[in-house]
N, C-alpha and C positions, 0 to 999 in steps of 0.2 A: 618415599625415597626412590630415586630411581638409577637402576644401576645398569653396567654395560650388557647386552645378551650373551648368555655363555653360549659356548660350542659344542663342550663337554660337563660332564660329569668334573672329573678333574678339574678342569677350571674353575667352575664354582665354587669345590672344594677350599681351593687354592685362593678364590677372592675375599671368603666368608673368615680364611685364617689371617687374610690379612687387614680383616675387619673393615671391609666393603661394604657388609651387609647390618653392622650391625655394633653392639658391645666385643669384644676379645672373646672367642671362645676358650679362652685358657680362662677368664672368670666366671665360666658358669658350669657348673657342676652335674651330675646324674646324682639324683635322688634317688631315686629306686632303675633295677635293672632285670627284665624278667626275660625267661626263655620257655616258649610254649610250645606246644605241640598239640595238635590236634586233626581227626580223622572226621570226616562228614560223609553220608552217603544220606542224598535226600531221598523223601519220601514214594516210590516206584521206581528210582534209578538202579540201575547195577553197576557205577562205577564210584569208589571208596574214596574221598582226594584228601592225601595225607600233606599237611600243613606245616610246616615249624616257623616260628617267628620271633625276634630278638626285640624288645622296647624298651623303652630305655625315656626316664619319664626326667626333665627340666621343670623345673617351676610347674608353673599350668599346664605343660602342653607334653607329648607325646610323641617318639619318636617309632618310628617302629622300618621294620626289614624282613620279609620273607625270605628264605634260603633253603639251599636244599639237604635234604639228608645227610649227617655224617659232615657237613661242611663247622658244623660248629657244634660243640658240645656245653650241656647245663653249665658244667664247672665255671665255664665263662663267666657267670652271672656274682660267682662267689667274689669279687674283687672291682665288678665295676660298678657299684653304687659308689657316691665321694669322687669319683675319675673327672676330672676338668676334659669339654669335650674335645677342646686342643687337642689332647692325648689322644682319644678316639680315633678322631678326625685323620689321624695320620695312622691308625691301628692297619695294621697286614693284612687282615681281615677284610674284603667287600662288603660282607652284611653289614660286618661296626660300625663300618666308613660312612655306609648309607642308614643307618640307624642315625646315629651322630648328628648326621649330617641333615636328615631330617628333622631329628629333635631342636636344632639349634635353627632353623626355619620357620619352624611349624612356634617356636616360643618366639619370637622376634615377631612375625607375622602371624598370626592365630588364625587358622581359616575363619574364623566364626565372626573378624572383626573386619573382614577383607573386603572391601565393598566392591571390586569388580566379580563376586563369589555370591551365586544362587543356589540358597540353601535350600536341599531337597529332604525333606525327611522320611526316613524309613518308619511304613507302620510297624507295629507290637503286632507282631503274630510269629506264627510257626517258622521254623527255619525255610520252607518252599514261599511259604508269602514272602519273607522281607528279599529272598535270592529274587522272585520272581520281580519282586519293585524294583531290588540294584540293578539287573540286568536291565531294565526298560528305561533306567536311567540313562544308564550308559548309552544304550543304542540310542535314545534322544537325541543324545550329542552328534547322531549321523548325520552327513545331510549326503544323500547316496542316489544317484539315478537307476533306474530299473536294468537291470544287467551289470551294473558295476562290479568292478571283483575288490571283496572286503579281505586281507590279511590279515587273522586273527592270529596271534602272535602270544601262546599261554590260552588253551583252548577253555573255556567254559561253556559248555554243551546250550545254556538258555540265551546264552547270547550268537550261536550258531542259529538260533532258530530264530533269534530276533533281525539276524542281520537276513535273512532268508524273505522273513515277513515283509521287510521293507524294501524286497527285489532285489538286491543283494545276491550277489555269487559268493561264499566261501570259501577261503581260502585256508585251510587251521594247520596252524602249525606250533609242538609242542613237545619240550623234552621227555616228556612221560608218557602221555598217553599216544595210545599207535590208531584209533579209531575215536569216531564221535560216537554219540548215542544210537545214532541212526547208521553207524557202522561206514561211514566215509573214511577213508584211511588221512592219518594225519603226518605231515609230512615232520622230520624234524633240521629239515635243510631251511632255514633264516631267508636265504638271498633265493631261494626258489622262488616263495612266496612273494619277496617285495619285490620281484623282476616280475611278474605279474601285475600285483596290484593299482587299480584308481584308489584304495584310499586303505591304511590300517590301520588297525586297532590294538595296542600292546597292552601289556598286564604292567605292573609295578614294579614284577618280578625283575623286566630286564636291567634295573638299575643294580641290582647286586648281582648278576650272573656276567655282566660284561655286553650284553646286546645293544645295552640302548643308545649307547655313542653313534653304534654303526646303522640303530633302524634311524635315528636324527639324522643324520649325514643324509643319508638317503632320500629321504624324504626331503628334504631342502633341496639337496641335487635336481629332484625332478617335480619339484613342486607337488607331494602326493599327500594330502590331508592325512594327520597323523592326530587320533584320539587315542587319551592315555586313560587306562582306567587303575586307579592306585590305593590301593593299602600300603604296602611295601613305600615310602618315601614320597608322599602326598604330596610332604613340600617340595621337595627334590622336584617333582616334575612341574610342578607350579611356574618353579624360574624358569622354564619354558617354552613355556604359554607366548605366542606372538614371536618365539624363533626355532620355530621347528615342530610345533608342537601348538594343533591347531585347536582341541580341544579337550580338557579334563574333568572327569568324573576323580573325585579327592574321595578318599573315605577314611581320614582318621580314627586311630583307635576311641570308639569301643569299634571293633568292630561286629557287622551285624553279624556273623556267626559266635558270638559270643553276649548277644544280649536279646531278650523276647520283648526288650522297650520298646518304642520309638527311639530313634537314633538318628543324625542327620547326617550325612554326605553334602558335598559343594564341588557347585559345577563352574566350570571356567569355559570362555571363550577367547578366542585370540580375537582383538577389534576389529584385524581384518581379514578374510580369510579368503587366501589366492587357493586356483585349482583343484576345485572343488571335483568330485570325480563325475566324469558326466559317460 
């Protein structure tokens, strides 16, 4: 099925309720609704990265939403299992919106059935092995000239060092952390870094904090290759892919910090991919 490219966030929202994309989201329901929280500090790091995440589980599939402290409390959870995602969909809430919004994506469209989506699986091991695989996932998705300046957008320190490996100038920028591993200062100015960069690289995150309208915009403005690497809204950034948004690394739940399996992730390419950073 193929539908118009959105702009925004909003928009999509806006097409999927008016059943663009699919069945009526006012017919299909949240099963279950969890609120998690979770602290990791991998094995020789010194920095602790404190997580919270909202999912919210449809039929088969999974929605899920990263957010930040304090923005959303457990009690949430107590009331939205039985919620029609309509209801969601329109909730006050950012994380809900893009929970929701994912979950009703990710069921209509299952990454696992996706046939423009190569499936990458994470091995069974310790939490530094399967980070160390997502991370080399994702930097795959580069395609970066020696000097090129990367804007890392939601800093993860192994993919600072991945983007480096691959001649790569970093750019990191991130609401929390004020330094990398390696003690590069991290800016938390958005338009610093994309007024700089040939190509970046955003987290999931920016769909529930309000960024990702503005790094798309952008990126389309100036033709600047934009890979999205996601938990937070897999599907959300999937619709995407080929307008604005040149390549994705999907990681639906489980996610690998919460399982010693194997686990897959699925990578996306836009068919055609203009300005490439050279």
């Amino acid at each position: 099925m193929s539908h118009p490219a959105p702009q925004t966030v909003a928009e999509l929202t806006e097409a999927v309720l008016a059943g663009a994309h699919g069945p009526d989201p006012a017919e299909l329901t949240v099963t279950s609704a969890f609120w998690l929280y979770n602290t990791t500090r991998l094995a020789g790091g010194d920095v602790t990265y404190h997580n919270h995440y909202l999912l919210f589980r449809v039929g088969d599939a999974f929605g899920a939403c990263s957010f930040e402290a304090g923005e959303l409390g457990p009690e949430f959870c107590e009331n939205a299992s039985g919620q029609p995602l309509a209801k969601l969909l329109r909730h006050e809430s950012a994380p809900v919106r893009t929970a929701a919004l994912d979950a009703y994506l990710a069921r209509v469209r299952p990454h696992r059935d996706a046939p423009d989506a190569e499936r990458v699986m994470l091995p069974t091991g310790t939490p530094e092995v399967r980070a160390e695989a997502r991370d080399a996932a994702v930097a795959g998705l580069l395609d970066i000239a020696p000097g090129a300046k990367v804007a890392l957008i939601g800093v993860v320190n192994p993919l600072v060092a991945a983007i480096r490996e691959r001649g790569g100038v970093c750019l990191p920028c991130d609401l929390n952390l004020r330094a990398t591993a390696w003690g590069d200062p991290v800016t938390d100015d958005m338009t610093e870094v994309l007024a700089a960069a040939d190509a970046v690289v955003a987290t999931g995150m920016t769909l529930s904090n309000g960024t990702f309208d503005l790094i798309l915009r952008h990126c389309v403005e100036h033709g600047t290759p934009l890979t999205v690497y996601a938990q937070s809204g897999s599907a959300v950034a999937r619709a995407f892919v080929g307008s604005g948004v040149t390549a994705l690394n999907a990681e639906p739940f489980t996610f690998s910090q919460f399982s010693a399996d194997a686990t897959p992730m699925y990578r996306y390419r836009a068919a055609i991919e203009d300005g490439a950073a050279a």
